[in-house]
mmCIF file of the N, C-alpha and C atoms, coordinates in Angstrom:
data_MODEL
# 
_entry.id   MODEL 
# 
loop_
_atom_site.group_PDB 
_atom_site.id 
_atom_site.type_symbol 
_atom_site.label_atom_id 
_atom_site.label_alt_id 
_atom_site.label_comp_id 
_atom_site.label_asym_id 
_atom_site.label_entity_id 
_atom_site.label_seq_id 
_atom_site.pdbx_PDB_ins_code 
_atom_site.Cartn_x 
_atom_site.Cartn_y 
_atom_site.Cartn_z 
_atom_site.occupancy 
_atom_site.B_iso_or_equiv 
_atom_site.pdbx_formal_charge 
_atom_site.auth_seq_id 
_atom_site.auth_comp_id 
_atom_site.auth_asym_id 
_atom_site.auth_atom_id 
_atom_site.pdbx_PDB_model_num 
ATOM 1   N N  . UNK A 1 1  ? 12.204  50.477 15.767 1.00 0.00 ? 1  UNK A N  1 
ATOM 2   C CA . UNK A 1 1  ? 12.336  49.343 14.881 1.00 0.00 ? 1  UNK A CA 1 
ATOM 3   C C  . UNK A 1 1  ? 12.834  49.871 13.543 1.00 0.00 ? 1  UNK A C  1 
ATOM 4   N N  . UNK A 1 2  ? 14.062  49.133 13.525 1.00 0.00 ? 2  UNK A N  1 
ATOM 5   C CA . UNK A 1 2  ? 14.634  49.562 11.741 1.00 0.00 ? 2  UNK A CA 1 
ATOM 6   C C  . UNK A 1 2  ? 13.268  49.473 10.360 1.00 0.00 ? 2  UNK A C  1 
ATOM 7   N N  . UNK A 1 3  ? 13.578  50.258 9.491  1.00 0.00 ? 3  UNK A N  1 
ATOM 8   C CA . UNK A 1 3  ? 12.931  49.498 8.190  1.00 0.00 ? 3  UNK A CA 1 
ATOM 9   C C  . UNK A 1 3  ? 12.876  47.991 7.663  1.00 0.00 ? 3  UNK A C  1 
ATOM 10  N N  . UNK A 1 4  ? 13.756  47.248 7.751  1.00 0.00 ? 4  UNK A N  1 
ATOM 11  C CA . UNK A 1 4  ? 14.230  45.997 7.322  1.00 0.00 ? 4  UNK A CA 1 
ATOM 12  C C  . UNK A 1 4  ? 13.330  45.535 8.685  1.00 0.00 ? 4  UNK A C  1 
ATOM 13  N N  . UNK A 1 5  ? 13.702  45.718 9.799  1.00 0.00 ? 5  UNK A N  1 
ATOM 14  C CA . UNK A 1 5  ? 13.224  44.894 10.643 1.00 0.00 ? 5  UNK A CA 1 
ATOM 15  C C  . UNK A 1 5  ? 11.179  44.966 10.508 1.00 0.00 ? 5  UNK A C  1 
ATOM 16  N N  . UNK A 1 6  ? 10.888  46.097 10.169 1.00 0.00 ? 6  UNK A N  1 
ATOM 17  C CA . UNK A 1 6  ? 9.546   46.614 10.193 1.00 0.00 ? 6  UNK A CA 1 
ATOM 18  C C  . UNK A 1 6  ? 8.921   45.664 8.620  1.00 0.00 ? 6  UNK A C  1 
ATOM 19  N N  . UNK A 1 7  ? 9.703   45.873 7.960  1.00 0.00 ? 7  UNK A N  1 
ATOM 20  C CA . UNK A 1 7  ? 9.137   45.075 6.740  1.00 0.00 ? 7  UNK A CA 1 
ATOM 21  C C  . UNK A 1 7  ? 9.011   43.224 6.804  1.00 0.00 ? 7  UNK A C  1 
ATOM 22  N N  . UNK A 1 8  ? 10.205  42.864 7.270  1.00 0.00 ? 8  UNK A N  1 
ATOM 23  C CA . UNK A 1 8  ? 10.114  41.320 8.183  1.00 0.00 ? 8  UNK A CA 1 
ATOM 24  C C  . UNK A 1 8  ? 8.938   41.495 8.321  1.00 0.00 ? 8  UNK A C  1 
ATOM 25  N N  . UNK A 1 9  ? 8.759   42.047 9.698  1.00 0.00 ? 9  UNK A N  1 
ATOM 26  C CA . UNK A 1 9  ? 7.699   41.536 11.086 1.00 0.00 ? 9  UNK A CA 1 
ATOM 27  C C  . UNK A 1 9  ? 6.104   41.467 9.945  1.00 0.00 ? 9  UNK A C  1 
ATOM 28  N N  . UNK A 1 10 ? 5.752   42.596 9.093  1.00 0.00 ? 10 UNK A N  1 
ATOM 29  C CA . UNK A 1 10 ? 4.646   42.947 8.192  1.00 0.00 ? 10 UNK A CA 1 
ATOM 30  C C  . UNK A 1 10 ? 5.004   41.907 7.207  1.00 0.00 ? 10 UNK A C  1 
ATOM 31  N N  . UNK A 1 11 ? 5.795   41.367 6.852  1.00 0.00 ? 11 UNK A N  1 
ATOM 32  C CA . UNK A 1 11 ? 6.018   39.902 5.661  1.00 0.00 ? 11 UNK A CA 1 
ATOM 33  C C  . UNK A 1 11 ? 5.243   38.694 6.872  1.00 0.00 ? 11 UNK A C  1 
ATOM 34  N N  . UNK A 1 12 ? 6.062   38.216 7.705  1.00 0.00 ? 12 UNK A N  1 
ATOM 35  C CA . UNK A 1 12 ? 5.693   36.927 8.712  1.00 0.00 ? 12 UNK A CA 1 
ATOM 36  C C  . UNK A 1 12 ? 4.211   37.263 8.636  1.00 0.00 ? 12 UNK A C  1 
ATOM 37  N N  . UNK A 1 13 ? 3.751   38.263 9.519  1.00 0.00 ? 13 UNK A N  1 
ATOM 38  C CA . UNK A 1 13 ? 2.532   38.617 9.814  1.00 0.00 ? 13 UNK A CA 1 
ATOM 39  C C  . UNK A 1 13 ? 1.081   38.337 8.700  1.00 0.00 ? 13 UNK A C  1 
ATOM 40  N N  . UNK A 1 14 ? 1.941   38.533 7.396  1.00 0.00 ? 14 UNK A N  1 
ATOM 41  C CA . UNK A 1 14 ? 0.666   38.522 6.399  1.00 0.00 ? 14 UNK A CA 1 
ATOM 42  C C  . UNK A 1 14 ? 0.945   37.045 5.777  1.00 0.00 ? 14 UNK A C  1 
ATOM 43  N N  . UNK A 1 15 ? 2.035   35.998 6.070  1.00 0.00 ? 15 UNK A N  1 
ATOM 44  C CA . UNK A 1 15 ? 2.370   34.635 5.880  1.00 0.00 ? 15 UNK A CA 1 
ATOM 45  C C  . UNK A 1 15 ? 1.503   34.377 6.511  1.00 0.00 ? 15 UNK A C  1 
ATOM 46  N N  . UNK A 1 16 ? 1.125   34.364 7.724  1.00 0.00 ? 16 UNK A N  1 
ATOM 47  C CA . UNK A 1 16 ? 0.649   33.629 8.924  1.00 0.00 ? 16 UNK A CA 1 
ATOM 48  C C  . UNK A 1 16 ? -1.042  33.865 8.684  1.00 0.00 ? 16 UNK A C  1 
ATOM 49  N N  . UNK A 1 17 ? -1.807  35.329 7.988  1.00 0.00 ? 17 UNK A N  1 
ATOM 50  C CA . UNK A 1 17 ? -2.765  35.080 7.674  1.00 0.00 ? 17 UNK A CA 1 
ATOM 51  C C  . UNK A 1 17 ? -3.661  34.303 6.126  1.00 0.00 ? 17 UNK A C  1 
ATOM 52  N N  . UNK A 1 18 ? -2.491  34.099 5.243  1.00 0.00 ? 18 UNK A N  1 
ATOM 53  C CA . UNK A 1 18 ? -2.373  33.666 4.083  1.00 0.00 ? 18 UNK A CA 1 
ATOM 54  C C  . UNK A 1 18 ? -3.013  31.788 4.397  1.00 0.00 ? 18 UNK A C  1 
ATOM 55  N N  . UNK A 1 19 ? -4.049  31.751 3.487  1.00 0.00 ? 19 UNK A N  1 
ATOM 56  C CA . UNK A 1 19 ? -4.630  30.728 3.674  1.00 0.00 ? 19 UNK A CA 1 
ATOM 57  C C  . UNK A 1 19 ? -4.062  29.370 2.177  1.00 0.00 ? 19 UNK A C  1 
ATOM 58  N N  . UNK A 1 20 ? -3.896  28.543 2.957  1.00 0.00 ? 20 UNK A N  1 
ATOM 59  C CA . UNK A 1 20 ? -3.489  27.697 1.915  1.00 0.00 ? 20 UNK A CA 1 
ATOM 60  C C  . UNK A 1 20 ? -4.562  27.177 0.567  1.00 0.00 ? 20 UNK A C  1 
ATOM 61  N N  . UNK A 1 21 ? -3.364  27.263 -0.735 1.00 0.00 ? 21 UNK A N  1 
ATOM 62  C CA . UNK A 1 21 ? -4.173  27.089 -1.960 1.00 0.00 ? 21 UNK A CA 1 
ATOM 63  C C  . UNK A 1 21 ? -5.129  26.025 -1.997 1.00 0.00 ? 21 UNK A C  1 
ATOM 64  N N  . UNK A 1 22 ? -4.896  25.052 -1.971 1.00 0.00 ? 22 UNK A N  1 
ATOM 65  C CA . UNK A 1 22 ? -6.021  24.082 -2.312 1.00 0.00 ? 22 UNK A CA 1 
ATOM 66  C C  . UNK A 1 22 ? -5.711  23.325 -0.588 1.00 0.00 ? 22 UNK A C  1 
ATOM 67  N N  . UNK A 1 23 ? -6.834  23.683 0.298  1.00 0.00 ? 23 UNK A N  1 
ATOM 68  C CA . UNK A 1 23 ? -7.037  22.980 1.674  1.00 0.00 ? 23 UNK A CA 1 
ATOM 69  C C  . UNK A 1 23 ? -7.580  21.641 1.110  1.00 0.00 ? 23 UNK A C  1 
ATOM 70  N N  . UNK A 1 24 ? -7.007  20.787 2.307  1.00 0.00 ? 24 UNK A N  1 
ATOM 71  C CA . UNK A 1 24 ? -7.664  19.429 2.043  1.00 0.00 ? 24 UNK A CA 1 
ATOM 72  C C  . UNK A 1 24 ? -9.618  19.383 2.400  1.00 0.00 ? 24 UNK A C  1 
ATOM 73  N N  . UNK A 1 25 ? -9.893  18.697 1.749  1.00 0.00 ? 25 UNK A N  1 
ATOM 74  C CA . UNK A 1 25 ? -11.371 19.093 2.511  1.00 0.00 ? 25 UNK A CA 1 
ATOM 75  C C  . UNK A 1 25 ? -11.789 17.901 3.515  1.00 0.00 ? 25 UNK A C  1 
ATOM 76  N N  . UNK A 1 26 ? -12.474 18.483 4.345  1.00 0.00 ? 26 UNK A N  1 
ATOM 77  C CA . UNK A 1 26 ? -13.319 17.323 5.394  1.00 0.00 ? 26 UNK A CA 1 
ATOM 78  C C  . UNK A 1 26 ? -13.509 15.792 5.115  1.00 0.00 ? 26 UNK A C  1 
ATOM 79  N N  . UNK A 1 27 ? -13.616 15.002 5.525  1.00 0.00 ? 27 UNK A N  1 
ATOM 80  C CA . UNK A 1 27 ? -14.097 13.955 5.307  1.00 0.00 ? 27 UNK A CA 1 
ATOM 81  C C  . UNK A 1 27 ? -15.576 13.500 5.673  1.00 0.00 ? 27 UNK A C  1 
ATOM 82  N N  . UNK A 1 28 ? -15.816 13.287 4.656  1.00 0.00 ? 28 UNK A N  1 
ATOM 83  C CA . UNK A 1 28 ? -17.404 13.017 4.097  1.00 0.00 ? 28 UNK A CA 1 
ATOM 84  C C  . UNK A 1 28 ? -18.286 12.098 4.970  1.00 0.00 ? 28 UNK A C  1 
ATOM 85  N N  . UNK A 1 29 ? -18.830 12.572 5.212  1.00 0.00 ? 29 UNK A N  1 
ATOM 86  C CA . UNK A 1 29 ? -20.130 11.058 6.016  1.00 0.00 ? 29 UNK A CA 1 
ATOM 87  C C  . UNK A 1 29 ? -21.122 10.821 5.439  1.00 0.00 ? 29 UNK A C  1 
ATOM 88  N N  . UNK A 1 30 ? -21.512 9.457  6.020  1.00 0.00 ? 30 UNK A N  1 
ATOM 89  C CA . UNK A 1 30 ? -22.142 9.077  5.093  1.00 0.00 ? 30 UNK A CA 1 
ATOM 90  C C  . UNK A 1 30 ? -23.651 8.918  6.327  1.00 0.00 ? 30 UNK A C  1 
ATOM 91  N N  . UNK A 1 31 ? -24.606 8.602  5.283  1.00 0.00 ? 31 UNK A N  1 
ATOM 92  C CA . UNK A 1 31 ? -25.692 8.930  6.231  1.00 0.00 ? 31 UNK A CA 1 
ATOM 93  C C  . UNK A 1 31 ? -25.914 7.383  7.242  1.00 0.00 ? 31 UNK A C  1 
ATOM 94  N N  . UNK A 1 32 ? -24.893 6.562  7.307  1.00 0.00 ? 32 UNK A N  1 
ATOM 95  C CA . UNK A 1 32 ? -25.083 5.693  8.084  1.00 0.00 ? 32 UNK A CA 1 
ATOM 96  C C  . UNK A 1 32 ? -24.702 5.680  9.472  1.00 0.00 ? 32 UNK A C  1 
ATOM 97  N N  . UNK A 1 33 ? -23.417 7.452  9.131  1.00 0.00 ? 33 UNK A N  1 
ATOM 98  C CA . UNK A 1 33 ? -22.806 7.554  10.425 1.00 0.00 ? 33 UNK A CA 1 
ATOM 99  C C  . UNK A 1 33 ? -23.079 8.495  11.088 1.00 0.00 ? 33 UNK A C  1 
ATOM 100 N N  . UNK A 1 34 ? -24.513 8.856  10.735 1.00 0.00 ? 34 UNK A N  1 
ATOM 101 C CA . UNK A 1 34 ? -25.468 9.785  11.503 1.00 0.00 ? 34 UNK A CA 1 
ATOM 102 C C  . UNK A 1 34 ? -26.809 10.143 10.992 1.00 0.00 ? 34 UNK A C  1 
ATOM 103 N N  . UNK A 1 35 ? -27.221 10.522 12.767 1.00 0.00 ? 35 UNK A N  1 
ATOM 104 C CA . UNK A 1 35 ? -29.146 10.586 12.190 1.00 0.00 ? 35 UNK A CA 1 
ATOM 105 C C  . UNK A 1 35 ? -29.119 12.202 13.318 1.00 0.00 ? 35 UNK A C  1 
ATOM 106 N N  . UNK A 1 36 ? -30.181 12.448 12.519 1.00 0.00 ? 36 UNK A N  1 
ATOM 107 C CA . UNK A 1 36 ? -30.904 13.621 13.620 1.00 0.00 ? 36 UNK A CA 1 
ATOM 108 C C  . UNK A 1 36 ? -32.116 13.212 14.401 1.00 0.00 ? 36 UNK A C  1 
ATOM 109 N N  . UNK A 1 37 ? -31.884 13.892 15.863 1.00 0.00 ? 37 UNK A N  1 
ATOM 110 C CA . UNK A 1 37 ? -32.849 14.067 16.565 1.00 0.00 ? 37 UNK A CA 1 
ATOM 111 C C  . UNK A 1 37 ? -33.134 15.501 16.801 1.00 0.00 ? 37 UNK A C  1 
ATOM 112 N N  . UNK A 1 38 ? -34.165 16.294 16.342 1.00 0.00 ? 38 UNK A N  1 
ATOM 113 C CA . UNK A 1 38 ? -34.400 17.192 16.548 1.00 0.00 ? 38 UNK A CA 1 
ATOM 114 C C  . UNK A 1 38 ? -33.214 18.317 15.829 1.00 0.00 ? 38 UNK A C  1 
ATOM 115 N N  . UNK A 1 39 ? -32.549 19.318 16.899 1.00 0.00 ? 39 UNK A N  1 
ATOM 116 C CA . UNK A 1 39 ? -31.497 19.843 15.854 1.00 0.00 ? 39 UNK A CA 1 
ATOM 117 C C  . UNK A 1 39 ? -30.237 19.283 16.027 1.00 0.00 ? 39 UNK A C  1 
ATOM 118 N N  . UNK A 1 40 ? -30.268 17.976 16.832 1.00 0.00 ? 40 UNK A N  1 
ATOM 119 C CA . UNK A 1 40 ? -28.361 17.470 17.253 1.00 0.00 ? 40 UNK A CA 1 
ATOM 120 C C  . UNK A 1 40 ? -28.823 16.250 16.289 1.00 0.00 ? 40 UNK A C  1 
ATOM 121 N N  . UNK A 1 41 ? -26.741 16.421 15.740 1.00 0.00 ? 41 UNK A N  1 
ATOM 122 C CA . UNK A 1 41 ? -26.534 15.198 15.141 1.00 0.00 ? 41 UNK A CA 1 
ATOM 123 C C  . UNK A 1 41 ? -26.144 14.551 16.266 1.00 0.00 ? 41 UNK A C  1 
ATOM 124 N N  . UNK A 1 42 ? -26.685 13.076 15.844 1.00 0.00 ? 42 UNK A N  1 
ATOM 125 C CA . UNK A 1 42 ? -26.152 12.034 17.104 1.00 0.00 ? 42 UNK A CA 1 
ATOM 126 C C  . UNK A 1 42 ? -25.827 10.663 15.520 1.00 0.00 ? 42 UNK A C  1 
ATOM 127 N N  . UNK A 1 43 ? -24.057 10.660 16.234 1.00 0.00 ? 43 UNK A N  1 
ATOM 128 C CA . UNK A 1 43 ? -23.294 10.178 15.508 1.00 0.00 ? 43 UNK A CA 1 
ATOM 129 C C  . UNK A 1 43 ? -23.428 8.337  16.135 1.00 0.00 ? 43 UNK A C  1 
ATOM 130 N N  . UNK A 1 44 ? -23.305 7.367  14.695 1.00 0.00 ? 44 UNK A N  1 
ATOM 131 C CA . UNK A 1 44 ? -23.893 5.997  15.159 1.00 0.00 ? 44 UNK A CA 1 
ATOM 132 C C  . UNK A 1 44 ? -22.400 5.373  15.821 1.00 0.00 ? 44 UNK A C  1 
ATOM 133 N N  . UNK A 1 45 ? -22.678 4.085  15.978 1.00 0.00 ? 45 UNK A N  1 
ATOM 134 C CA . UNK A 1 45 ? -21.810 3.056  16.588 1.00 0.00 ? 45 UNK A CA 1 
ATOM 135 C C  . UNK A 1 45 ? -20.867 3.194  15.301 1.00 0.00 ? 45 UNK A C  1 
ATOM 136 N N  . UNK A 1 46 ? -21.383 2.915  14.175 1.00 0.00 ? 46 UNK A N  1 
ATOM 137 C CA . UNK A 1 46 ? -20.566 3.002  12.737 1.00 0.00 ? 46 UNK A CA 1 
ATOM 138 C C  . UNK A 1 46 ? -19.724 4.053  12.454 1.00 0.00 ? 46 UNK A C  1 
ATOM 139 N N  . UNK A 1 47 ? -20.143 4.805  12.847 1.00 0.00 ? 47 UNK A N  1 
ATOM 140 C CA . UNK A 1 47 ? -19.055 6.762  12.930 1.00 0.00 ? 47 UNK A CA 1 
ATOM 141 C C  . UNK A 1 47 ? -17.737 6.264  13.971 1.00 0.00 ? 47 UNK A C  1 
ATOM 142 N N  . UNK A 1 48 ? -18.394 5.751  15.286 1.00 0.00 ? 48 UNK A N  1 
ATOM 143 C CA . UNK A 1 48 ? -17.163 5.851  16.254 1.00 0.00 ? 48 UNK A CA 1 
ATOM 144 C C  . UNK A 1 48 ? -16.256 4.755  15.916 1.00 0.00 ? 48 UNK A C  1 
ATOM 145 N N  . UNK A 1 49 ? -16.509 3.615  15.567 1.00 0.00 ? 49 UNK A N  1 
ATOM 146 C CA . UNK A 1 49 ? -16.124 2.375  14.679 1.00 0.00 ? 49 UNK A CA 1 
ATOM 147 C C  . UNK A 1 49 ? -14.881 3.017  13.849 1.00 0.00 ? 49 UNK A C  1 
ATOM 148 N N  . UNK A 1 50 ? -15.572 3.985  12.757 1.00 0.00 ? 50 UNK A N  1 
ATOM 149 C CA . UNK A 1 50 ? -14.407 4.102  11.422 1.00 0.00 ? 50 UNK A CA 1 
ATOM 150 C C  . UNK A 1 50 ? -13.499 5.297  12.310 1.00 0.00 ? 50 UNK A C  1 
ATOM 151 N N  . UNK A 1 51 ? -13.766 6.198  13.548 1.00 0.00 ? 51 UNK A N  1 
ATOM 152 C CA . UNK A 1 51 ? -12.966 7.110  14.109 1.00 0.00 ? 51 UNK A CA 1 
ATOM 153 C C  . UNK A 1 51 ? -12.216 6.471  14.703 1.00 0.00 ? 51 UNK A C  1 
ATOM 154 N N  . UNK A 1 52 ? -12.206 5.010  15.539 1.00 0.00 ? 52 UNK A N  1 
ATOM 155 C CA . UNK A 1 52 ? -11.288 4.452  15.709 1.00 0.00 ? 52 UNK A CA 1 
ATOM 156 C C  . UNK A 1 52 ? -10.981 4.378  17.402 1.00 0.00 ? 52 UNK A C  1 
ATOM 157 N N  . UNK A 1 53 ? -11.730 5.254  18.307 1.00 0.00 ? 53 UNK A N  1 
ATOM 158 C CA . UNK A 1 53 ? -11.212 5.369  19.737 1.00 0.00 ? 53 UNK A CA 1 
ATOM 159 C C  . UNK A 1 53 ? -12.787 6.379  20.080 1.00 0.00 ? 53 UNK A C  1 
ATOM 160 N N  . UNK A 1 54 ? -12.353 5.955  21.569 1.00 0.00 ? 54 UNK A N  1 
ATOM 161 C CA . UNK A 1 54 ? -13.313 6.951  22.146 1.00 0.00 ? 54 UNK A CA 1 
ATOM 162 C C  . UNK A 1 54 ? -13.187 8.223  22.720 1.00 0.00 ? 54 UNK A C  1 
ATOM 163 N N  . UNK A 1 55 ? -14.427 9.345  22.420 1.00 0.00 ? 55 UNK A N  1 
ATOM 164 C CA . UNK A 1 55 ? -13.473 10.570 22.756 1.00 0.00 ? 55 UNK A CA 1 
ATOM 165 C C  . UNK A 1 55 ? -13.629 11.141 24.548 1.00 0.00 ? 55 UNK A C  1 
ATOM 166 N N  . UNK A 1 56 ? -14.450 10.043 25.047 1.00 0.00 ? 56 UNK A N  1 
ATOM 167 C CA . UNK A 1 56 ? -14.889 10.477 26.411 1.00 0.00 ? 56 UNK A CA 1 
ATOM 168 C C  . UNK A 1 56 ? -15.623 11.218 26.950 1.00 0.00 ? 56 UNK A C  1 
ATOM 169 N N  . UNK A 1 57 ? -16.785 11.785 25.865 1.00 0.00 ? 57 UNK A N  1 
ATOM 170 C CA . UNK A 1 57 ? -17.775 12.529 26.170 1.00 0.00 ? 57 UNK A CA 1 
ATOM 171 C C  . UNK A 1 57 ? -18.830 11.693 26.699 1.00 0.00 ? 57 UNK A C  1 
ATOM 172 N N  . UNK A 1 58 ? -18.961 10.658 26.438 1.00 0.00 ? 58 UNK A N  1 
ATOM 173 C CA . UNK A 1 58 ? -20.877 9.869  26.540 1.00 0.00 ? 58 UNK A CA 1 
ATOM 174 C C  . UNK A 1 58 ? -21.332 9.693  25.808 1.00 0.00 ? 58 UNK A C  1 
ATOM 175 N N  . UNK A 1 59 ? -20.555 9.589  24.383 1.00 0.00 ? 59 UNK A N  1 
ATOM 176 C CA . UNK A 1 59 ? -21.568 9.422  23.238 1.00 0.00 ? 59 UNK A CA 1 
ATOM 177 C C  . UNK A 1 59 ? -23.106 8.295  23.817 1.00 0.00 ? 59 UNK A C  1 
ATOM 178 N N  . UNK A 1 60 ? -24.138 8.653  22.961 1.00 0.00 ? 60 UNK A N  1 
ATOM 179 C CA . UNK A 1 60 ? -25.270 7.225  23.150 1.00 0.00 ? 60 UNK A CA 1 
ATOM 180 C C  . UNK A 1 60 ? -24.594 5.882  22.534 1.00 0.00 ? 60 UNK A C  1 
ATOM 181 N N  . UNK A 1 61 ? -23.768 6.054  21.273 1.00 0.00 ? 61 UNK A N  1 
ATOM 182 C CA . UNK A 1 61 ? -23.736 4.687  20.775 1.00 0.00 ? 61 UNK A CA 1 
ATOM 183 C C  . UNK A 1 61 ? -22.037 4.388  20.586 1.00 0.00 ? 61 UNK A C  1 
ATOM 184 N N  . UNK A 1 62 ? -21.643 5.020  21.806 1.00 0.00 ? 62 UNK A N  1 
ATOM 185 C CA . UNK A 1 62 ? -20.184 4.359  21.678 1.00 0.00 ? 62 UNK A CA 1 
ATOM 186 C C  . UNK A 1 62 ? -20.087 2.914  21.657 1.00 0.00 ? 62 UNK A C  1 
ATOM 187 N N  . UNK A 1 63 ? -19.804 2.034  20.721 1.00 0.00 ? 63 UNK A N  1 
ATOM 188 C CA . UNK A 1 63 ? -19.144 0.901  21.319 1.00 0.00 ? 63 UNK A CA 1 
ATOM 189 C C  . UNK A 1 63 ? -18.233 0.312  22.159 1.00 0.00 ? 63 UNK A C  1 
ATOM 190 N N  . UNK A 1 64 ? -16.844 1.095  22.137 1.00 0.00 ? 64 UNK A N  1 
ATOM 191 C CA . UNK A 1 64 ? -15.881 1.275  22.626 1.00 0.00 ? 64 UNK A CA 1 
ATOM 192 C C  . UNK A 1 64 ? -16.539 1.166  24.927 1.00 0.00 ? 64 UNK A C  1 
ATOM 193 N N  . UNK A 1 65 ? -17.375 1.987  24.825 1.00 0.00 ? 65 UNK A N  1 
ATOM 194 C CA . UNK A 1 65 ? -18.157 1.883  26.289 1.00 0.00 ? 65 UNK A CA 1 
ATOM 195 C C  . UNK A 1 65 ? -18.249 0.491  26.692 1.00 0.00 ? 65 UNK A C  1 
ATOM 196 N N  . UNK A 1 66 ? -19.032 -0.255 25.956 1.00 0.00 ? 66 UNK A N  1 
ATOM 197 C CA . UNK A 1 66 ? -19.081 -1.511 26.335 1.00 0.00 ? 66 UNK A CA 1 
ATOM 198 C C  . UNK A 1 66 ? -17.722 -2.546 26.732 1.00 0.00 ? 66 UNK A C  1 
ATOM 199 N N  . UNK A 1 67 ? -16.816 -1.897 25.984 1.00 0.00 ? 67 UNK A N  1 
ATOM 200 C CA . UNK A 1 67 ? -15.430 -2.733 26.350 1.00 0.00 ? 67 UNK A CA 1 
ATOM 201 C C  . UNK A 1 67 ? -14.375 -1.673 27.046 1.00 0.00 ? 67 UNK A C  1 
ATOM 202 N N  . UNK A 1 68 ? -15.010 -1.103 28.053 1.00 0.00 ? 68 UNK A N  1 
ATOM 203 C CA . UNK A 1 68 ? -14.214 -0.576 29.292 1.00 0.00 ? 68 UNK A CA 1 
ATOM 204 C C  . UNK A 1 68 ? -13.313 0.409  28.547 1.00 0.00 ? 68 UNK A C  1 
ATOM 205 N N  . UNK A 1 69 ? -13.051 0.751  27.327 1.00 0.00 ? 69 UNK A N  1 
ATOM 206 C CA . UNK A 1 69 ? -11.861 1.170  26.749 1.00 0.00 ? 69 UNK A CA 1 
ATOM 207 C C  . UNK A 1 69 ? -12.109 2.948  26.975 1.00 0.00 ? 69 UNK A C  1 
ATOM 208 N N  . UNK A 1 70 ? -13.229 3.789  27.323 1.00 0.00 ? 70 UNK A N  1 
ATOM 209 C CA . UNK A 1 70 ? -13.190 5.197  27.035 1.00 0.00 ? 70 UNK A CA 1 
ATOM 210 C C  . UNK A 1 70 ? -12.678 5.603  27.776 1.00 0.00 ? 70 UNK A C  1 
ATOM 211 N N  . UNK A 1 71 ? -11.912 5.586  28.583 1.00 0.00 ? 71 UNK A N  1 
ATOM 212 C CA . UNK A 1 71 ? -11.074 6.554  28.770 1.00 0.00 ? 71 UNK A CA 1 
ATOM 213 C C  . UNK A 1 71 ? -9.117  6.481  28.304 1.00 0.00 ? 71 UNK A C  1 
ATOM 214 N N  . UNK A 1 72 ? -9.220  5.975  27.238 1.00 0.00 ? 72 UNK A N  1 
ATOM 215 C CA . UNK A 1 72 ? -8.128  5.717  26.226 1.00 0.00 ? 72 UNK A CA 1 
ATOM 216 C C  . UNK A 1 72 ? -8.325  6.941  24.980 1.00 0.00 ? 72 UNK A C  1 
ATOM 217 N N  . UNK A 1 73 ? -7.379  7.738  24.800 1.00 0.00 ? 73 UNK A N  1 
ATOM 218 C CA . UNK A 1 73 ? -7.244  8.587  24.350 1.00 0.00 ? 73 UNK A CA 1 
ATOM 219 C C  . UNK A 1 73 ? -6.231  8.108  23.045 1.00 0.00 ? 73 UNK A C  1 
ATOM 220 N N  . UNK A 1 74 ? -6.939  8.832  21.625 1.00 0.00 ? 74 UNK A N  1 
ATOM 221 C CA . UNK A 1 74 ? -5.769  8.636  20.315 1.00 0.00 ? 74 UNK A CA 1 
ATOM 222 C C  . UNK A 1 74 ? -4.630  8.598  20.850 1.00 0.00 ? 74 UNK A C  1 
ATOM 223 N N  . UNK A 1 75 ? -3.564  7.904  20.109 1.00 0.00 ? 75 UNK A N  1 
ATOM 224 C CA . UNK A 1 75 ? -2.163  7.961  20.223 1.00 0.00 ? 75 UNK A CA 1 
ATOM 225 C C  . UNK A 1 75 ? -1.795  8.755  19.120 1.00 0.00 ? 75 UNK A C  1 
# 
């Protein structure tokens, strides 16, 4: 491998671990859209509501269950 080519590959390489300046942060919950049982969060009807679809695990309080819709995946 040339020099030029060796210095590239070590530029990309340390791009790719370079973390962006200001990340967006998470979106916040609120304590309506979850309770604990023991050490699992179990996320409410109100969480899956503002997420918008179901993810096809079994949640307990999918709504989306009740209207046949879980196995519909985000678009």
């Amino acid at each position: 491998m040339s020099e030029a080519s060796n210095a590239l590959f070590h530029e990309r390489i340390q791009s790719m671990n370079d973390k962006p300046a200001n990340p967006a942060p998470p979106p916040a919950l609120s304590h309506e859209d979850y309770y604990y049982e023991g050490p699992y969060m179990v996320f409410t009807a109100a969480y899956h509501l503002k997420r918008g679809y179901c993810c096809g695990s079994g949640c307990r309080h999918c709504p989306y269950r009740a209207e046949k819709k879980c196995e519909q995946s985000p678009e």
